[in-house]
Every structure is written in structure tokens, then in C-alpha cells.
N, C-alpha and C positions, 0 to 999 in steps of 0.2 A: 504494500500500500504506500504510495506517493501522497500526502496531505497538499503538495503544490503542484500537482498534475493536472492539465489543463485537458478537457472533453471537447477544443474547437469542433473537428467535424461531429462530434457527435450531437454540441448543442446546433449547429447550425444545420442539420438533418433534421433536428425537431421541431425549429424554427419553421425550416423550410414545409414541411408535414405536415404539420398540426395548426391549428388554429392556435392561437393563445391562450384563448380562456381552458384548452383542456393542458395543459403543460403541468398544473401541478396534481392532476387527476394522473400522468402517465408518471409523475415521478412519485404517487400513491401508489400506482397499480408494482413498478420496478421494485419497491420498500416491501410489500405484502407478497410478492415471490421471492425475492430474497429470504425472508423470515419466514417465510413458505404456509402463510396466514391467511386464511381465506373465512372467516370468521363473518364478513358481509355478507357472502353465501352469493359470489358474482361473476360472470362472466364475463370478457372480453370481446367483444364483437368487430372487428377492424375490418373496416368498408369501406370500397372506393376499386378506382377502375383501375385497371394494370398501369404499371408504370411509375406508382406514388409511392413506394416502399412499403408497401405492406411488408411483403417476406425481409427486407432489410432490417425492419424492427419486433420481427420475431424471431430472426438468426441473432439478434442485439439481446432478447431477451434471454434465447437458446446458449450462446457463448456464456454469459454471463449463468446460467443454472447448470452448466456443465452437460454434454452429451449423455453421460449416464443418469442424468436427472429429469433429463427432458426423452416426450413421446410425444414424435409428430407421427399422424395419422391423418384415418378420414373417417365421417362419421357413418360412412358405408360400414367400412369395416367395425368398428367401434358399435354400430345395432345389428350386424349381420354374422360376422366372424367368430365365433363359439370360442377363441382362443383370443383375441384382441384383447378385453376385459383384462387378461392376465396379465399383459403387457404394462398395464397403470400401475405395476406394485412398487413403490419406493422413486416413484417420477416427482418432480416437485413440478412442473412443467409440462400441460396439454397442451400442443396445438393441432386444432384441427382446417385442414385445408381442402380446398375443393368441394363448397358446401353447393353450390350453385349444381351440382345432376347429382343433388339427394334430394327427394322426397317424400319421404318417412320419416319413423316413431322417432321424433326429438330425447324420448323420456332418458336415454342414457344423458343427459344434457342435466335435464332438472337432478341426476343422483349423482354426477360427480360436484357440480356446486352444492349441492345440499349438502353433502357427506355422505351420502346412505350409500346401502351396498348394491354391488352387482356382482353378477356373475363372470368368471373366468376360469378356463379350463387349461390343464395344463396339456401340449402334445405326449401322445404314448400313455397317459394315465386316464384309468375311470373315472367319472364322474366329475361335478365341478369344484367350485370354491370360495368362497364368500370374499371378493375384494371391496376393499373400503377407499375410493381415491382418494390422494390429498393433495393432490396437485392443484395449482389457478389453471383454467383453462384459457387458450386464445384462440379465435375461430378466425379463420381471415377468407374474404370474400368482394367479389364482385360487386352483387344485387345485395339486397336487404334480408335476413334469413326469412325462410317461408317457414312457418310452423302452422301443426292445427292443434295445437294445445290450448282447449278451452278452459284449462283453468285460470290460466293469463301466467302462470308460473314462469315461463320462458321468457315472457317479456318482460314482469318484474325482475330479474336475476341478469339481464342481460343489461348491459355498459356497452351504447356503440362509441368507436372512436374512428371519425373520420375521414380520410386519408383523402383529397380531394383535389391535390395539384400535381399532376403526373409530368415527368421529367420528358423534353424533348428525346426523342430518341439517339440525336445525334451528342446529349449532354448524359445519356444513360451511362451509367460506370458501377460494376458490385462495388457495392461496399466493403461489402462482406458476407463470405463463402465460404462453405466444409468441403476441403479437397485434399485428397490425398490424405487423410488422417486429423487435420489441423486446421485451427481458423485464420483465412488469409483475407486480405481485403486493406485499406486505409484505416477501417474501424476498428481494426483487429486488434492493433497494441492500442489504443483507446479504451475498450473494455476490459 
């Protein structure tokens, strides 16, 4: 730890990203996965069209929770895959991507913010296993999520955060990338 380290590209990514008024909402959400706190019982919803860093500031979140701590998936797998469930044990970090050709049962959604359990099975063994996630999740997407969850649960538990000003293509550059084993990018000795 540096106490005189300076986050230039990092603050000026969020600048650039984010609106203002949500800047201490995303240095809330970075604090409560760090301490890996999820006590408001909330989700992350990060929306906007290709090109605005969505995935830069979930690789930002990912680098910073460690590879073994984080589980990027999809919510396909995560309501469909009898073994994905398993995958949640000791993640402190959900993201899920690719939400835009799912249309189905959200309810894995409403149980890992709440706390409650789901099911995961392990490969080669009978039977399942009661997992308890404790990870924050982060959803990132296109469109607006589509749910039909009538109890409104999904929409109280859900924090959008708007990504809304996409980078010329000819000013597009990673920031920051998992390749070949390690985090590379500009952002990389930053985080």
C-alpha cells in the first residue's frame, strides 16, 4: 500500500463514465466488496450501450477481488446448469454478463442478494448441496433487465448504474485485460 499513490487514469475513467452525482454511490458499492458486505441486500445493474466501459469497470472490480474471489458467469447458466450454483462457494464477486438473450426465472437473483440458499451440485457426486452466496453481484448489460417478478423484489434490490458515453472507436484502448495468466492494461499497476 502507497498512502501517496495517485489513481489519475482510474479517477479520470470514472469521470469520464459516470455521471457525478453516482461517484460516491460507486466508491460505496468498491468499500462493501472489499469488506465483502452486502448487508443492503443489493445488486448492481450496469447499463449502457457497448463501448462505455462496462467490462473495464468490472475487470476494475474483478483485479481488485482477486481471480479466485470472483465468478463471472451468465444467468443462463446460473438458472439452468445443475452444477453453476457450486461454482458461488467462497467468490466474494458475481458478475453476471450477457443478460440481454435471457428470458427467464430471475429468482437465482432475488437469493444470492438476499442470502438465502441455492442449490449446487458437485460433478461425479450424488445428489446436491445447500450453497449460501456471499458474494455482491454485478450484472452488466445493454437494455434495461427484463424481469417478471411480481413481487417487485428484483426491482427493489436492484442499483442501476449508468454507463452512457461510449468511446469513439478510433479513441477505444483496454484498459485492462486477463491475459496470459495476469492483469495487463494502463489500469493494471493503478489497482
Amino acid at each position: 500500500y502507497d498512502s501517496d499513490a495517485e489513481a489519475k487514469l482510474f479517477k479520470e475513467f470514472i469521470n469520464v463514465s459516470f455521471e457525478k452525482d453516482s461517484h460516491n454511490f460507486i466508491r460505496a458499492f468498491f468499500w462493501s466488496a472489499i469488506r465483502g458486505d452486502n448487508r443492503a441486500q443489493v445488486f448492481l445493474y450496469v447499463l449502457g450501450p457497448g463501448g462505455t466501459g462496462k467490462s473495464t469497470f468490472v475487470n476494475i472490480l474483478g483485479m481488485i477481488m482477486g481471480k479466485e474471489g470472483t465468478l463471472t458467469t451468465t444467468l443462463r447458466d446460473l438458472s439452468q446448469d445443475k452444477f453453476e450454483g457450486f461454482n458461488l462457494v467462497g467468490k466474494r464477486l458475481i458478475c453476471i454478463n450477457d443478460t440481454e438473450t435471457f428470458h427467464g426465472d430471475l429468482s437465482v437473483i432475488k437469493a444470492i442478494t438476499g442470502g438465502d440458499s441455492i442449490q449446487g451440485r458437485v460433478k461425479h457426486q450424488s445428489g446436491s448441496t445447500e450453497i449460501i452466496p456471499r458474494g455482491l453481484l454485478v450484472v452488466t448489460g445493454n437494455a434495461p433487465l427484463q424481469t417478471r417478478d411480481a413481487s417487485g423484489a428484483i426491482s427493489r434490490r436492484m442499483r442501476v448504474l449508468n454507463m452512457n458515453n461510449p468511446v469513439t472507436p478510433e479513441r477505444r484502448k483496454p484498459l485492462l485485460y486477463f491475459r496470459d495468466g495476469q492483469w495487463n492494461g494502463p489500469l493494471a499497476s493503478e489497482c
